[in-house]
N, C-alpha and C positions, 0 to 999 in steps of 0.2 A: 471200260465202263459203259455200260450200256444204259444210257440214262435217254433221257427224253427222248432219247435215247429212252429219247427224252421223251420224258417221257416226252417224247418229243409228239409223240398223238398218243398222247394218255388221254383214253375213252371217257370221259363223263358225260351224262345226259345231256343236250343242247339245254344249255337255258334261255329264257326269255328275251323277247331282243330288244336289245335297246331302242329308247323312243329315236335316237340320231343315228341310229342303225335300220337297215332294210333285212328283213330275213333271208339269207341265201338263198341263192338255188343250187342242185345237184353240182352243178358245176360254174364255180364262181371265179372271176380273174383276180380276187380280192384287193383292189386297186387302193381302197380307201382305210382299211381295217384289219390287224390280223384274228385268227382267231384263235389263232395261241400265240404268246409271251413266256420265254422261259430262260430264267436269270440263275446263271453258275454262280452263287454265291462268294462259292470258296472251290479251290484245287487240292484243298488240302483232305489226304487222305489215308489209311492206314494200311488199304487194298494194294495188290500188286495185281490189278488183271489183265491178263494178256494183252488184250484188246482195247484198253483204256481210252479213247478220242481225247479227255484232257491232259493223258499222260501225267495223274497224280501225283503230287509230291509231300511230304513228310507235314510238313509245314505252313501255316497260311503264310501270304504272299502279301508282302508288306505295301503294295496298293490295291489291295481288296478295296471294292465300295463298300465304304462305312460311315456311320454317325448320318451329316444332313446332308452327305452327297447319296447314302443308300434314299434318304428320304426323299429328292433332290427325283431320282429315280423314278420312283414310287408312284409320286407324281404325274411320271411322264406314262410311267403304266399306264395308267390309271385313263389318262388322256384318250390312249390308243385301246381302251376296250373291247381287250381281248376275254373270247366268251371261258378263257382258261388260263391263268396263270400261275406255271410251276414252277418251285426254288429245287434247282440239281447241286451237283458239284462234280467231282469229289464227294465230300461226305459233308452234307450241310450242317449234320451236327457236330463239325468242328466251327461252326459259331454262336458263340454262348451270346451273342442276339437272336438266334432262330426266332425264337416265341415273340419277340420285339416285333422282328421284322412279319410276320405270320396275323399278326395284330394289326400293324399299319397297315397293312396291304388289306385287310378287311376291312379298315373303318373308312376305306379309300375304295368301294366296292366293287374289290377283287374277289374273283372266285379262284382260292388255292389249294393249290396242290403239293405234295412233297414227294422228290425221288429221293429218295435214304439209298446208302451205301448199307449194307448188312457188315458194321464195325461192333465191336464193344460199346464203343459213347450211344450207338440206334439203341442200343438193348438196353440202356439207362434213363431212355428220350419216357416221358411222360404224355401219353399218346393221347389219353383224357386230356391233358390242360392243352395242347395243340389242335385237338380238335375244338375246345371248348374258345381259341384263339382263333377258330376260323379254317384252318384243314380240313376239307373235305374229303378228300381222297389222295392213295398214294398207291407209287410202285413199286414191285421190288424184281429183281431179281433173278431168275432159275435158270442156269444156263448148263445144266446137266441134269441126268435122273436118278443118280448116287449120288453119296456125299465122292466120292474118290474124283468122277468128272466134274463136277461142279466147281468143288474145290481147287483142281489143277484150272480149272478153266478161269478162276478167278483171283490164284493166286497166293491163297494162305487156307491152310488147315482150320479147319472149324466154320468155314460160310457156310457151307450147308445145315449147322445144325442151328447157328443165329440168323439163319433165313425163315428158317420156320418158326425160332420163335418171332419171329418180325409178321411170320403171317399171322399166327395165334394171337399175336399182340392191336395187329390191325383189327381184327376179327373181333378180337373182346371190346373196342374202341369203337366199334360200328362205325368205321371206316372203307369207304368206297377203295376194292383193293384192285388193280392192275398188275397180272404177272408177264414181266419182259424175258425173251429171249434171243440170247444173240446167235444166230445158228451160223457155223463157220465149217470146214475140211474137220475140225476136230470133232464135233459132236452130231455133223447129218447123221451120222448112222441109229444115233439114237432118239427121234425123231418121232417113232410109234411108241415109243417109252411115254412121252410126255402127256397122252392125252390121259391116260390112269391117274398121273401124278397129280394131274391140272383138276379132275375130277375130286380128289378128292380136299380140294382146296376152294373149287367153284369161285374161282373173279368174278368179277363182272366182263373182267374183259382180257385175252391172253395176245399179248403182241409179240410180235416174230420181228426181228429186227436182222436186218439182212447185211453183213459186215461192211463196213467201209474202209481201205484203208490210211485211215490215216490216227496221228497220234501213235500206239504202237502198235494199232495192228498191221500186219500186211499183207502184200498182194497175195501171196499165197498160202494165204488162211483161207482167201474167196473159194466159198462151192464156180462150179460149171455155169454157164448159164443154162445147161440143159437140164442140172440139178437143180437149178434153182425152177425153171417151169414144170419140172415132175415134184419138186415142194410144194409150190404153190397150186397146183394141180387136188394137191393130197387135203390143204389145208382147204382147199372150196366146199372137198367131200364133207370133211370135219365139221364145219361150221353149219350145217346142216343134221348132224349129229348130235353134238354138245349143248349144254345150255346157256354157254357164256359166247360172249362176242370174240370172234377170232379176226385180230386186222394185223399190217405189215407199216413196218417202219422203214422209210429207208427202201421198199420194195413196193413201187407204186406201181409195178406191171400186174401185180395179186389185183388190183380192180378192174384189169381188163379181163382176166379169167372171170370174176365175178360176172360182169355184163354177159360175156361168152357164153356162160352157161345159163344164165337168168336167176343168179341168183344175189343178186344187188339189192342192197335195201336205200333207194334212193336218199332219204331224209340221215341215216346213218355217218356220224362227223367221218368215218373212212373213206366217205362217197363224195366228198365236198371238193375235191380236188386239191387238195392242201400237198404243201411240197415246199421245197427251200425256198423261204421267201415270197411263198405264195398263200400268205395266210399264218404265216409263221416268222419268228424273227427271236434271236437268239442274241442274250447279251451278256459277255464273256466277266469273268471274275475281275477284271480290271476295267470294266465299261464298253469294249468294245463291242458292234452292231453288228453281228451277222447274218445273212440268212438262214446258216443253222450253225450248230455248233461242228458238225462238219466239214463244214463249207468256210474255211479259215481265211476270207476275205472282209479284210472289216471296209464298213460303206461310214464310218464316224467312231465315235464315242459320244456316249452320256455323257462324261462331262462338258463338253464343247457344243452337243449337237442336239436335236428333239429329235427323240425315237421315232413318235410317227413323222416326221418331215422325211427322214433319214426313208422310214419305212416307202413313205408313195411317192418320193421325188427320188433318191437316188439309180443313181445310171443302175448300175448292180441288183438292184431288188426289181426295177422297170424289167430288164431284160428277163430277167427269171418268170416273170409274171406273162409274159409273152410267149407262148407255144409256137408263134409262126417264125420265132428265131432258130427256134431246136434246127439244127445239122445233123445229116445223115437221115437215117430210116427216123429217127425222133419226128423228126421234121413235116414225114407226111405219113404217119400213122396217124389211125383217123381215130385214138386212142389218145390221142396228145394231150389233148386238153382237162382230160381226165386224171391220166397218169404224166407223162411227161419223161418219166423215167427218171433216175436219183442223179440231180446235177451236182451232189457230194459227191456220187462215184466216177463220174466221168471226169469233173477236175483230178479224182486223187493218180486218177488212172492215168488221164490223157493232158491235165495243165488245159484241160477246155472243160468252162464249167458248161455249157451247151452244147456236148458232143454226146453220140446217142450212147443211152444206157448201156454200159459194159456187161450185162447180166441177163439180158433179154435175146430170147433165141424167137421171138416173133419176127416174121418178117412182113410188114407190110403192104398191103397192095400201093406197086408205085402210082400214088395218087392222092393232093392232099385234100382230098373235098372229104368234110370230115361228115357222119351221119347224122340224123336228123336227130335222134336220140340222143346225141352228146355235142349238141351244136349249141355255142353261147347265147 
């Protein structure tokens, strides 16, 4: 499941900053605040996809946050003033509180979002009364350019054709729509498909989510690392092309190609430096604190803990937020602080969440004086 994958940088316009907030800059260690929030409501799912990170199950999970521990939560959202908060799962409309929770979280003012599964219960979801609850925008989706890929790529017959009505439904709802891809060994090849398809759907924003294995996918699903810098190569071209925003999930080496070539839009949320725990904080269908949903190290629970305490004081989220800990070539590229490279991939790969990106075929000048340009 490619969710915040989340939308885990699901693009919406920067909003306004808070008065207890200072406006970022380009590149911020986000020590105090993240800038996204994103709560796995439920695991419960009706999808079999390959690739899954919460490895879905039939069922909800009988200590799901609910009643005034979800609110209890809410709260704590709400505290840590993140400029985005998304409800994933699974498939969040396997909770007949959505609309509840969608409510609360706006008159607690949260700005939300929803990643939907493309299930039978999406296609019955009333997109008017969720947006009319506060939804602003959501994501879906498209990880093939036939229904035959897509489908295998997700695991049951028919995603492809309740994906598009998911889009047409966002679309009628004047909903900020985000289309997610998980590019793996199974679908690089179809890669120049996508931008026709993308075209004729116009997101606002198309994110490339670059595999990680964990949950069920695996190591050798991963493209190359050299495939992944002639992708990311291809998507710079793109974005210069297209009329929608093209950013990477999970693939924070794509903004040093950006820089590379000059073609960075500094003020842009993909330019912010955000990464596991760096401006980002993930809290799983039973409470626990992640840096991402990836990154399957819990630093607390909700129930026991304050999300932001959790977020600026724990060992785990500190480390993550320090670029001068990065090991190996991480450590003194002078790109670090920017990207950092995906410390989900390096735990899932190497059990060291601070070991250098498994995916990146740059190599750095050995030297860690970092440039003027990307200096804190």
């Amino acid at each position: 499941m490619q969710k915040n994958e989340l939308l885990r940088d699901l693009v919406l316009q920067p909003t306004e900053t808070s008065p207890t907030q200072s406006s970022p800059s380009p590149i911020s260690s986000w020590h105090d605040f993240p800038y996204i929030v994103i709560w796995e409501i439920t695991r419960a799912c009706s999808l079999a996809c390959r690739h899954c990170r919460a490895e879905a199950i039939p069922n909800r999970h009988p200590l799901e946050l609910s009643g005034s521990i979800a609110l209890h939560l809410l709260n704590q959202v709400a505290r840590a003033q993140p400029r985005i908060f998304i409800l994933t799962g699974g498939d969040p409309m396997a909770r007949p509180d959505l609309l509840n929770l969608v409510q609360a979280a706006t008159e607690r003012g949260l700005r939300v979002a929803i990643s939907p599964s493309a299930t039978p219960r999406w296609l019955r979801a009333n997109l008017h009364d969720l947006r009319s609850a506060g939804v602003q925008a959501i994501s879906l989706s498209l990880d093939g350019t036939s229904p035959h890929s897509h489908d295998s790529f997700r695991g049951l017959q028919g995603t492809w054709n309740r994906t598009w009505q998911s889009i047409h439904a966002a679309q009628n709802a004047n909903l900020s729509l985000q289309i997610n891809t998980t590019i793996s060994r199974q679908n690089l090849h179809e890669i120049d498909k996508f931008p026709d398809i993308l075209l004729q759907i116009n997101p606002t924003t198309w994110s490339i989510f670059l595999l990680v294995p964990t949950g069920r996918a695996q190591s050798n699903d991963l493209i190359s690392a050299q495939q992944t810098e002639d992708l990311f190569q291809k998507l710079a071209t793109l974005s210069t092309q297209l009329p929608f925003n093209i950013k990477t999930t999970e693939g924070h080496h794509y903004r040093r190609i950006l820089l590379q070539r000059n073609l960075a839009k500094p003020n842009s949320p993909g330019m912010l430096g955000l990464a596991d725990g760096r401006g980002f904080v993930f809290i799983s269908h039973t409470g626990e604190i992640y840096p991402s949903g990836f990154l399957p190290i819990s630093a607390g629970n909700v129930r026991t803990h304050d999300l932001l305490d959790v977020y600026r004081n724990s060992p785990l989220f500190r480390d993550l937020r320090n670029p001068n800990l990065l090991k190996g070539k991480c450590g003194y590229c002078p790109f670090r602080s920017i990207c950092g490279g995906s410390r989900s991939r390096a735990y899932a790969l190497t059990g060291d969440y601070l070991a250098p990106e498994p995916l990146c075929s740059y190599q750095p000048p050995n030297t860690s004086i970092t440039p003027t340009f990307l200096s804190n």
